[in-house]
N, CA, C and O of each residue as an XYZ file, in Angstrom:
712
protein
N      -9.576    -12.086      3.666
C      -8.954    -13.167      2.927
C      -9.591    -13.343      1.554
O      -8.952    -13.677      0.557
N     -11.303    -13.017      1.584
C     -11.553    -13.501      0.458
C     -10.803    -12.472     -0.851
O     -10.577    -12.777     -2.023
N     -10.543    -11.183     -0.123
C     -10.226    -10.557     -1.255
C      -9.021    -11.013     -2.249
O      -8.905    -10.984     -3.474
N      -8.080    -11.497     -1.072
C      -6.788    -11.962     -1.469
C      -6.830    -12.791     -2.707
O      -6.099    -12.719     -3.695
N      -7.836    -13.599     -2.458
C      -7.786    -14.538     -2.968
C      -8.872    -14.270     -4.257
O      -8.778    -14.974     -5.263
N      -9.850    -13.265     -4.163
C     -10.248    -12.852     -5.709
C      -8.847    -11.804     -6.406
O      -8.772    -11.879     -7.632
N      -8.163    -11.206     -5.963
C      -7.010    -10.456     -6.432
C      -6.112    -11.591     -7.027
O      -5.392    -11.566     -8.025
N      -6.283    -12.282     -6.410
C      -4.993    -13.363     -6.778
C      -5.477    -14.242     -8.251
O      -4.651    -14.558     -9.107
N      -6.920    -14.552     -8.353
C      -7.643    -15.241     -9.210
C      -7.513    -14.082    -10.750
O      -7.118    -14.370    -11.880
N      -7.952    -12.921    -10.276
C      -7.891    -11.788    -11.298
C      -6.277    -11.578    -11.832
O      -6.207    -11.307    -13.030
N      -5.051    -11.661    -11.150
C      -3.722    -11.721    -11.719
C      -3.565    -13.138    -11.913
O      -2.354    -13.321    -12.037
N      -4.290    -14.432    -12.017
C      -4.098    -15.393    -12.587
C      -4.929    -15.275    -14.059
O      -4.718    -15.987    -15.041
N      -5.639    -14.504    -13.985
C      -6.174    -14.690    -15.640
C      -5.840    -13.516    -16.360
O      -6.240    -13.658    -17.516
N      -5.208    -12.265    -16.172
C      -4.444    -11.659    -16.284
C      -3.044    -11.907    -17.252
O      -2.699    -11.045    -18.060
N      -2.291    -13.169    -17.076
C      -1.086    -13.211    -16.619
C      -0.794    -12.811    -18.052
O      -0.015    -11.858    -18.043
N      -1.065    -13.113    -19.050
C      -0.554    -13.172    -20.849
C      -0.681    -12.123    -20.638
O       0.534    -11.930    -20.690
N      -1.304    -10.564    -20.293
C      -0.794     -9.237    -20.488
C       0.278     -8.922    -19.933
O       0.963     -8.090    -20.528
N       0.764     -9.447    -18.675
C       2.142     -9.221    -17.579
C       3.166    -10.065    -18.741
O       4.234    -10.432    -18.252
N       2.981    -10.367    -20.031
C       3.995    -10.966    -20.642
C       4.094     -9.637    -21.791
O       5.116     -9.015    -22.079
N       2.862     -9.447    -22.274
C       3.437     -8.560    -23.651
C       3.612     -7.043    -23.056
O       4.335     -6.202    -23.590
N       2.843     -6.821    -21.872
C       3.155     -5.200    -22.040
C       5.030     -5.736    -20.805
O       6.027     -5.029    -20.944
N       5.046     -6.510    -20.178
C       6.455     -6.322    -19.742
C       7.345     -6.534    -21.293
O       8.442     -5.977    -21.251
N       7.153     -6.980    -22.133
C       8.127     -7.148    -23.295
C       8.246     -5.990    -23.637
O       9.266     -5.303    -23.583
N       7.058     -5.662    -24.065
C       7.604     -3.838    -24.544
C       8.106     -2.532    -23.828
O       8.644     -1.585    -24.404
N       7.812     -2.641    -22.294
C       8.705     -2.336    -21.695
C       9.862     -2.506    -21.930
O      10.622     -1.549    -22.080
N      10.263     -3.775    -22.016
C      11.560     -4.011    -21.764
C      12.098     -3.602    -22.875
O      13.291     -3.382    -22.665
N      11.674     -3.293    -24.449
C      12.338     -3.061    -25.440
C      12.227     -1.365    -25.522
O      12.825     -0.723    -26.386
N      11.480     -0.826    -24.621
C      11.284      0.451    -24.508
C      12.584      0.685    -23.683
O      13.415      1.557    -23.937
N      12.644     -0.159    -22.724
C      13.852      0.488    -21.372
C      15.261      0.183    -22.480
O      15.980      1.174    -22.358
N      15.701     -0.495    -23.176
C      16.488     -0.590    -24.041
C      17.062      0.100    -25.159
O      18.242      0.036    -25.503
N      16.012      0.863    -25.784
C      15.847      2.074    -26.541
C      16.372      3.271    -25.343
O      17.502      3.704    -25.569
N      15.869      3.681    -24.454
C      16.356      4.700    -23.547
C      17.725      4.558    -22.933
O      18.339      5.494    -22.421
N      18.217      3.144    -23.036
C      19.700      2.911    -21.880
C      20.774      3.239    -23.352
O      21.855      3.812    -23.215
N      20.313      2.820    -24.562
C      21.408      2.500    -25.526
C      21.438      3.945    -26.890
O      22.034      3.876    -27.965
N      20.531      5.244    -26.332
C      20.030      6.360    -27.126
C      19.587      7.170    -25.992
O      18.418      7.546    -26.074
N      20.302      7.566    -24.850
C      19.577      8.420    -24.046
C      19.255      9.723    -24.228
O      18.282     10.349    -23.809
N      20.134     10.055    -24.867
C      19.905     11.757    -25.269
C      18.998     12.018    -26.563
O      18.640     13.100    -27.028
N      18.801     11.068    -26.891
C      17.221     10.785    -27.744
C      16.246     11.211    -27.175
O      15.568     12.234    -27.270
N      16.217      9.585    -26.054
C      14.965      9.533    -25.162
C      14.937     10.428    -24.436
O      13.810     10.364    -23.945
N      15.572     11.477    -23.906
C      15.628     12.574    -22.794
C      14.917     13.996    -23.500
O      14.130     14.760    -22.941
N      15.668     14.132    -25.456
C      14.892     15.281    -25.895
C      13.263     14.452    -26.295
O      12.358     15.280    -26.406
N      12.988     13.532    -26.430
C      12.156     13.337    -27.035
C      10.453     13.583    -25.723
O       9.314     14.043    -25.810
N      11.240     12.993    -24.777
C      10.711     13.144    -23.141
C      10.357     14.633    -23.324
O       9.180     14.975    -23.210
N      11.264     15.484    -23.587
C      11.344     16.724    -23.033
C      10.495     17.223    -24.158
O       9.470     17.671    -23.646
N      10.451     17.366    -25.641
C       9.883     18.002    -26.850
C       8.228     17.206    -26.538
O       7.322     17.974    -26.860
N       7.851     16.183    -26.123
C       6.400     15.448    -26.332
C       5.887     16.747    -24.750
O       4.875     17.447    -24.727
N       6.989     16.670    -23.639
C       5.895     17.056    -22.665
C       5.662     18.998    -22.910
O       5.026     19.750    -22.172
N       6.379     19.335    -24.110
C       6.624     20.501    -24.049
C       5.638     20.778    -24.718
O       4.898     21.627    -24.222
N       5.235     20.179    -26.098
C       4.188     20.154    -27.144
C       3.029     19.375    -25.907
O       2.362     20.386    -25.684
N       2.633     18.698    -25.346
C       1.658     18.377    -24.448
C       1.142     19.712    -23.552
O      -0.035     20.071    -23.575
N       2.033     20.303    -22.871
C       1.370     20.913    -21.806
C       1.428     22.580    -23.068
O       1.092     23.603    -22.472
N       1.751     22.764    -24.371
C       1.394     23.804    -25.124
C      -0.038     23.726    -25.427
O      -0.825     24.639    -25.179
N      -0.415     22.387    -26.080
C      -1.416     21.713    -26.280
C      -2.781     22.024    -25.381
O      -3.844     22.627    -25.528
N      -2.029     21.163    -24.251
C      -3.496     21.230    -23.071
C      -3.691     22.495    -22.582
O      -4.731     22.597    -21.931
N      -2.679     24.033    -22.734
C      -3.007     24.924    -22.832
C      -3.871     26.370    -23.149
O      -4.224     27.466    -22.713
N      -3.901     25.264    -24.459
C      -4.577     26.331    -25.645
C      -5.858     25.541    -25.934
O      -6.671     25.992    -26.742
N      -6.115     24.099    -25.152
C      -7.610     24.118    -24.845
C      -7.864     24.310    -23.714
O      -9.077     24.494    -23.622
N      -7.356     24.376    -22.726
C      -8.048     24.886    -21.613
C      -8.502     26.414    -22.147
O      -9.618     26.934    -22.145
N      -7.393     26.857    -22.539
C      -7.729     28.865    -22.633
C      -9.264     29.028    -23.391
O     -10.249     29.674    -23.033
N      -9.013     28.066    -24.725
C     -10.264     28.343    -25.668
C     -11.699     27.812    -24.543
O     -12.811     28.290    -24.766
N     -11.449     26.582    -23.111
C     -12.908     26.318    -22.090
C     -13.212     27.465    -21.521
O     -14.406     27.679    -21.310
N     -12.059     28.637    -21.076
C     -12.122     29.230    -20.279
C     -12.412     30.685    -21.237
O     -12.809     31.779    -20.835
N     -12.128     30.342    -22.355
C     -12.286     31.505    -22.597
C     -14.245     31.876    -23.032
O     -14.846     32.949    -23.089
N     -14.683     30.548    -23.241
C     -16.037     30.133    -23.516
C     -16.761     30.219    -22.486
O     -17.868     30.743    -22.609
N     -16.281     29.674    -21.059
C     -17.066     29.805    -20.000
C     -16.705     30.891    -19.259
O     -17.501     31.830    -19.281
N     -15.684     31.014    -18.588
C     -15.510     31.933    -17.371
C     -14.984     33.336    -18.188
O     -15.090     33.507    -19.403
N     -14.596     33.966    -17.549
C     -14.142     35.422    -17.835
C     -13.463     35.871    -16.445
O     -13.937     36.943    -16.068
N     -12.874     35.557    -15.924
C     -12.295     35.853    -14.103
C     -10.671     35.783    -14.095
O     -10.135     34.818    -14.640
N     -10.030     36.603    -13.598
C      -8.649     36.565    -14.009
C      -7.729     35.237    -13.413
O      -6.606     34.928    -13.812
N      -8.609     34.470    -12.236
C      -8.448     33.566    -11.799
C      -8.483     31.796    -12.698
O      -8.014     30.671    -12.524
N      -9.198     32.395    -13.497
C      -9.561     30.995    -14.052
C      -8.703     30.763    -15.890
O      -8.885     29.859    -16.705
N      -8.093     31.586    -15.947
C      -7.162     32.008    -16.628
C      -5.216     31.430    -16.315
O      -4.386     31.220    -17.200
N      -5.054     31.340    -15.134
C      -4.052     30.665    -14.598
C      -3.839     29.572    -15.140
O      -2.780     29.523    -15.764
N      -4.717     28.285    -15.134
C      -4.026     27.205    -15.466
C      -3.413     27.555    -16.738
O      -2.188     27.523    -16.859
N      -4.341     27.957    -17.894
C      -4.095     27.760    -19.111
C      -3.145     28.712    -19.640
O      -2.627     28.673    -20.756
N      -2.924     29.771    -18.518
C      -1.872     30.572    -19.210
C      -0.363     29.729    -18.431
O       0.753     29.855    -18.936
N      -0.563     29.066    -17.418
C       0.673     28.552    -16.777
C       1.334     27.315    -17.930
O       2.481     27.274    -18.375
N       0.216     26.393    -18.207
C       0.423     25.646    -18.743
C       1.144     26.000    -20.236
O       2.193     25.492    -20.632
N       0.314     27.008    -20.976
C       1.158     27.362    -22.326
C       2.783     28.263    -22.122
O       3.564     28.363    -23.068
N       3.083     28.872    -20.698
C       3.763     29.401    -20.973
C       5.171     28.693    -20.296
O       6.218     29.324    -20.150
N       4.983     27.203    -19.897
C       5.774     26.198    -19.492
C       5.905     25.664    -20.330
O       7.082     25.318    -20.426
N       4.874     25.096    -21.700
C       5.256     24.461    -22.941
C       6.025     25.115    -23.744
O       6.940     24.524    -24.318
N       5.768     26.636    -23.960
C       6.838     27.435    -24.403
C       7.956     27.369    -23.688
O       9.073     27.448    -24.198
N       7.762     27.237    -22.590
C       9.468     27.461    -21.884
C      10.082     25.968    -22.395
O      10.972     25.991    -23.246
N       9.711     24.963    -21.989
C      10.072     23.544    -22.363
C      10.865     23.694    -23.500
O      12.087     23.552    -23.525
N       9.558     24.222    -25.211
C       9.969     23.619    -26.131
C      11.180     24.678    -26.875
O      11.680     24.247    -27.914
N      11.736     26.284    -26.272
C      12.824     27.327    -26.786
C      13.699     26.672    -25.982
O      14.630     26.182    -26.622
N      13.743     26.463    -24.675
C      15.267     26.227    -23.548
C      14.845     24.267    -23.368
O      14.141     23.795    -22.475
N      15.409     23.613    -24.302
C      15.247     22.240    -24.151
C      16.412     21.256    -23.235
O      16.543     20.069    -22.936
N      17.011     22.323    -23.051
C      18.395     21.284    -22.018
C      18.132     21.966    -20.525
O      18.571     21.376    -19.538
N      17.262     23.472    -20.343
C      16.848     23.518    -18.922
C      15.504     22.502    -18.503
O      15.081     21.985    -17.469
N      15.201     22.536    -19.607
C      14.333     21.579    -19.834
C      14.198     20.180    -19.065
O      13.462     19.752    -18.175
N      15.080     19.753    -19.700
C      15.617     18.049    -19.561
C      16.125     18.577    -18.049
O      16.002     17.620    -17.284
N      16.534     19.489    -17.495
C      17.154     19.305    -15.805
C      15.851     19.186    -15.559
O      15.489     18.010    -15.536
N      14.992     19.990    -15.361
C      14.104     20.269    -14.588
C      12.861     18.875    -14.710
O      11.911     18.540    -14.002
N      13.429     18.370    -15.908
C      12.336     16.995    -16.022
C      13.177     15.947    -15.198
O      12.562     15.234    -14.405
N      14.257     15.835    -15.303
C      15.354     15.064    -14.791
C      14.880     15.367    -13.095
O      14.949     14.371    -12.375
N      14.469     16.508    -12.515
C      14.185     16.882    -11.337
C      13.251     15.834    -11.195
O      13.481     14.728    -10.705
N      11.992     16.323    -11.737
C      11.000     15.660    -11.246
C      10.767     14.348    -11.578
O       9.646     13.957    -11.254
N      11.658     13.337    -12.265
C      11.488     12.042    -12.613
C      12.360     11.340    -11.011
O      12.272     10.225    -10.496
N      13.177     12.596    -10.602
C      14.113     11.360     -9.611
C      12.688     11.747     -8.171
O      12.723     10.922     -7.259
N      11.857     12.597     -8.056
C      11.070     12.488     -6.791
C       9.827     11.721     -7.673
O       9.226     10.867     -7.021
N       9.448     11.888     -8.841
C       8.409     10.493     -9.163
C       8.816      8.857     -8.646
O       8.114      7.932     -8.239
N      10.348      9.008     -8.887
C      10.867      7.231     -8.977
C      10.766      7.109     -7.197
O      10.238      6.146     -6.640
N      11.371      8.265     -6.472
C      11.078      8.415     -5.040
C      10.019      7.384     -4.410
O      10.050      6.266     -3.895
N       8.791      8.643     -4.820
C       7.319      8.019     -4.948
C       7.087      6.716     -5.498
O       6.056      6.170     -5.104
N       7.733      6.145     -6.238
C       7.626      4.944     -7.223
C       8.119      3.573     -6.505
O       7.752      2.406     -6.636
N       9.273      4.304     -5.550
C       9.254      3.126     -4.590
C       8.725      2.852     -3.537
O       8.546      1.692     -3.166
N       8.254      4.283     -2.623
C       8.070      3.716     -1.424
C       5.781      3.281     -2.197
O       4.878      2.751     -1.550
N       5.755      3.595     -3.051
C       4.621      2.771     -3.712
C       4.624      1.114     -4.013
O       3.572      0.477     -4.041
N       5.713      0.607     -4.195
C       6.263     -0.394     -4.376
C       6.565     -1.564     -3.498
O       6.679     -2.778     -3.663
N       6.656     -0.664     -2.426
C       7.194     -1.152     -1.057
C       5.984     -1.672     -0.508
O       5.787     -2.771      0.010
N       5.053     -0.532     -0.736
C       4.010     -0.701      0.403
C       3.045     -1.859     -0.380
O       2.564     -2.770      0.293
N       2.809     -1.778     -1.728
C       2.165     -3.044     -2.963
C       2.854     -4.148     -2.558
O       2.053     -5.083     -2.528
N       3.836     -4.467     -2.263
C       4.627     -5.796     -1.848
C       4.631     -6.035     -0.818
O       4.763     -7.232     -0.562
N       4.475     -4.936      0.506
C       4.223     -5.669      1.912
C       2.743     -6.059      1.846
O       2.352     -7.011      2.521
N       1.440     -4.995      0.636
C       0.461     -5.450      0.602
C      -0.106     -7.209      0.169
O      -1.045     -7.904      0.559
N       0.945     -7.401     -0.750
C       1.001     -8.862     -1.629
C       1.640     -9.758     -1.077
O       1.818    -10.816     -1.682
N       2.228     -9.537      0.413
C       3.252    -10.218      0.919
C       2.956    -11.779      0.797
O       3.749    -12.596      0.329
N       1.463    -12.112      1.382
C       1.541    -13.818      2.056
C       1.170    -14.594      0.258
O       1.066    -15.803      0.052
N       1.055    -13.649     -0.659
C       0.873    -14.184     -2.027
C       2.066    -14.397     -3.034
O       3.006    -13.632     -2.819
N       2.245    -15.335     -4.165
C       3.355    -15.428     -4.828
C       3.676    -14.135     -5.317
O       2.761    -13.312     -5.298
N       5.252    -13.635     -5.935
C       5.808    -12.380     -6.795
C       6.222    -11.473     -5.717
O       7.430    -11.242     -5.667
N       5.426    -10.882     -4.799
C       5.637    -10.188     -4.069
C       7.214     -9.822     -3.671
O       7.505     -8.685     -3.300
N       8.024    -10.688     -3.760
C      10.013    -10.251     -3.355
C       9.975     -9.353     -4.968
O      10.675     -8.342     -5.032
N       9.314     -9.683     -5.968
C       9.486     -8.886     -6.924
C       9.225     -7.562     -7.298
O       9.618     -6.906     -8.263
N       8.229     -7.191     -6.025
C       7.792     -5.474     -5.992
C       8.968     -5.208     -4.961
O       9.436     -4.073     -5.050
N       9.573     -6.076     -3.943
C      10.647     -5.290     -3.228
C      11.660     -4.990     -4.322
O      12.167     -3.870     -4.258
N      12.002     -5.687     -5.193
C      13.473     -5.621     -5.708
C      13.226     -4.319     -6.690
O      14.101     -3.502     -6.977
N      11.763     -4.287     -7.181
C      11.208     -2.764     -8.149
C      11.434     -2.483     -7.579
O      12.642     -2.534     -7.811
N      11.296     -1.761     -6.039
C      11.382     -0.300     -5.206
C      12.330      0.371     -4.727
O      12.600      1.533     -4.422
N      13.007     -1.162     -4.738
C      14.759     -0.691     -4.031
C      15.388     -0.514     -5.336
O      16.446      0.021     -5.004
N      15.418     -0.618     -6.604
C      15.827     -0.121     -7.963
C      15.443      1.459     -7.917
O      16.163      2.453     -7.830
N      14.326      1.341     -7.990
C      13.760      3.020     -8.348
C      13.973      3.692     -7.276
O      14.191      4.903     -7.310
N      13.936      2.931     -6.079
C      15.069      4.265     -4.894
C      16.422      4.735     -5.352
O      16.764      5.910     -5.489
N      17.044      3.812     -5.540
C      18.590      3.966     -6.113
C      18.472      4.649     -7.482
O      19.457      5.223     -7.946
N      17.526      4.619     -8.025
C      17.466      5.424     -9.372
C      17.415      6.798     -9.035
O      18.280      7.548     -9.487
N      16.533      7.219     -8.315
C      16.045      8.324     -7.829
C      17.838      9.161     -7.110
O      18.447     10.201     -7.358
N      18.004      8.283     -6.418
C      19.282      8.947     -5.581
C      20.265      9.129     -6.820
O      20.672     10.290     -6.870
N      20.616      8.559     -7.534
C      21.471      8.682     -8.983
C      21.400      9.688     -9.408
O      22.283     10.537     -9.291
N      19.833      9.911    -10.287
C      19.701     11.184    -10.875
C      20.109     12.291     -9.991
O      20.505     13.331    -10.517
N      20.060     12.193     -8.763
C      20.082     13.613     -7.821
C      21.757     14.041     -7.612
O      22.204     15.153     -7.332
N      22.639     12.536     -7.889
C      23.815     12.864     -7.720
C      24.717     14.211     -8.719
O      25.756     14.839     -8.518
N      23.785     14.208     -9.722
C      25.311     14.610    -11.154
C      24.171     16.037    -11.589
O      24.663     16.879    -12.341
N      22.592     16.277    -11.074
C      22.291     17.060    -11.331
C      22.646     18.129    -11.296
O      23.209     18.173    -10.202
N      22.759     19.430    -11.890
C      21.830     19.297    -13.452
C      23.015     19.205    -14.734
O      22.919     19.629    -15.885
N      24.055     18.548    -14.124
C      24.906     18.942    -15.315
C      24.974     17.035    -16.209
O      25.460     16.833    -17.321
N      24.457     16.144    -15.463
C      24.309     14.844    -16.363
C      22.853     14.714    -16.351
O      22.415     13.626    -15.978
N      21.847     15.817    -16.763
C      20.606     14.972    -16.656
C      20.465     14.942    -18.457
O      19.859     13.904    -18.723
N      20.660     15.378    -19.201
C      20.597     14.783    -20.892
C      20.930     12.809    -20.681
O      20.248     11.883    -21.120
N      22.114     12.762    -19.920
C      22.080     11.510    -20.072
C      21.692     10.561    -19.415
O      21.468      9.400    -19.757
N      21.559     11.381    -17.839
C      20.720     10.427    -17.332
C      19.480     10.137    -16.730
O      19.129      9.385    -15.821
N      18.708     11.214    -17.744
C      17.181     10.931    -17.828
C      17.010     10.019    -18.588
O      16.247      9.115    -18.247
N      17.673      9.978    -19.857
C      17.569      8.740    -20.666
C      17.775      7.632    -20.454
O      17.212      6.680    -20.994
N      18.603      7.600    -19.648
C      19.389      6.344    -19.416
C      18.714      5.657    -17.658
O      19.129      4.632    -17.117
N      17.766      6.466    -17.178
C      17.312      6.249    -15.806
C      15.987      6.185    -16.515
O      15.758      5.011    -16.222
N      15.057      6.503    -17.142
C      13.548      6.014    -17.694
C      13.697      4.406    -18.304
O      12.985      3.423    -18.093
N      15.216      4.606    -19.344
C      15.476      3.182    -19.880
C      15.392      2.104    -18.683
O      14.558      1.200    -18.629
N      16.107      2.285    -18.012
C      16.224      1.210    -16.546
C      14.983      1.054    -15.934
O      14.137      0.171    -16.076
N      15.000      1.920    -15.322
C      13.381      1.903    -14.730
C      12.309      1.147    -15.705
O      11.824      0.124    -15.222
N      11.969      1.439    -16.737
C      10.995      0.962    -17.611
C      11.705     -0.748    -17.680
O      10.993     -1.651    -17.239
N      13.260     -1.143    -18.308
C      13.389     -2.569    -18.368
C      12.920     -3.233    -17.332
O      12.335     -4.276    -17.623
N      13.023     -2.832    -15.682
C      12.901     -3.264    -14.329
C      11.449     -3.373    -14.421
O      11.032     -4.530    -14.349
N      10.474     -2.347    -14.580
C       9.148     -2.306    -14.334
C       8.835     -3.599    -16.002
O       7.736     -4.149    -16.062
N       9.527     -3.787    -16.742
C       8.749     -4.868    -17.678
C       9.610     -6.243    -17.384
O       9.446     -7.169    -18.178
N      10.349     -6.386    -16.489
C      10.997     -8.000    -15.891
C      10.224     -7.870    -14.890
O       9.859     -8.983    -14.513
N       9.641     -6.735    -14.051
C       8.979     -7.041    -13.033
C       7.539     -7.521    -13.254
O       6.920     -8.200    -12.435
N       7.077     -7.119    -14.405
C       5.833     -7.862    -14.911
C       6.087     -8.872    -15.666
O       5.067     -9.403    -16.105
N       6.782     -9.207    -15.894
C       7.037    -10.822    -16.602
C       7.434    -11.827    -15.363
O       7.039    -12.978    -15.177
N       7.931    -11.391    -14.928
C       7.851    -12.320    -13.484
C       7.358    -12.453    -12.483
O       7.749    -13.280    -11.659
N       5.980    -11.356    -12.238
C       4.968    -11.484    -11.966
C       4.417    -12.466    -13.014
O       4.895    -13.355    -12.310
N       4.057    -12.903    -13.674
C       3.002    -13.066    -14.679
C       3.547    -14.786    -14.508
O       2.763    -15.724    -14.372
N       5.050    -14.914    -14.553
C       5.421    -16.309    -14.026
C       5.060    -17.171    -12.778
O       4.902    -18.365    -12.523
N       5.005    -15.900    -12.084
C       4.193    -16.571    -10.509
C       3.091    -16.705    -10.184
O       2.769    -17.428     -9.241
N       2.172    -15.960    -10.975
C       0.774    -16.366    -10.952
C      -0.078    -16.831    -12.245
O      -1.284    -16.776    -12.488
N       1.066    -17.325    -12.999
C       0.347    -17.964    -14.042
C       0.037    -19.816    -13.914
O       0.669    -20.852    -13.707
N      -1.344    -19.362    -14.190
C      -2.471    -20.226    -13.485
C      -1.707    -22.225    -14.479
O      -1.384    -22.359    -15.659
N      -1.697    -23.103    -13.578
C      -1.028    -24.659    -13.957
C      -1.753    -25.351    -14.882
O      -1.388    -26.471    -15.241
């Protein structure tokens, strides 16, 4: 119990961040619902330049420390997925579109289990209503794949992100301290 109740004290003094980062969420999920094929290349060009990136320093650790044809893998996997990403950008966007609908998967039954965890405390109906969103998100994207994921990667990060920043603003309403 006591923990409950230091968890509960720590999201009461908390609460003014559950207001600004849910705002920008929410103006983030807005940008993605009303410009998706923006937000979908832009998703797709950052993680393409990212994993080129974290590539070509891993190669230069590995190329400093090890010498083993084994230890060479990550960094050649990684650069030669950022290359693939950033020449083929619409197989791209499927295959990110893939793995965003089993993240949101994960995202709910995470959600689920944070809200049966928070149950006997205020907000808590508010991590159910996140989980059962990002389930149904998840099943969406899987419907129209791979021939609607340009639009609805964009348009499923937008949602998801508005949901995850009303879900922290209304958290932040229920445990903001009287």
């Amino acid at each position: 119990m006591s923990d409950l109740l230091s968890n509960n004290d720590l999201l009461k003094s908390a609460h003014k961040s559950f207001f600004t980062i849910g705002g920008l969420l929410i103006i983030l999920g807005g940008v993605g619902i009303f410009l998706p094929n923006l937000l979908s290349m832009a998703i797709e060009i950052f993680l393409g330049w990212l994993m080129l990136s974290g590539g070509i320093l891993w190669a230069w650790y590995t190329y400093q420390w090890y010498r083993g044809f084994n230890n060479w893998l990550k960094p050649l996997i990684l650069i030669a997925g950022g290359i693939l990403l950033l020449v083929y950008p619409v197989t791209g966007i499927a295959a990110i579109t893939l793995m965003i609908a089993f993240y949101l998967f994960i995202d709910a039954f995470g959600s689920f289990a944070l809200a049966l965890q928070r149950r006997p405390m205020s907000g808590w109906f508010w991590l159910i209503i996140n989980a059962v969103i990002s389930l149904l998100l998840a099943l969406l994207l899987l419907t129209g794949w791979p021939v609607t994921s340009p639009i609805y990667l964009g348009i499923i990060v937008g949602i998801s992100l508005l949901f995850d920043g009303l879900t922290l603003i209304m958290l932040g309403w229920a445990v903001k301290p009287e």
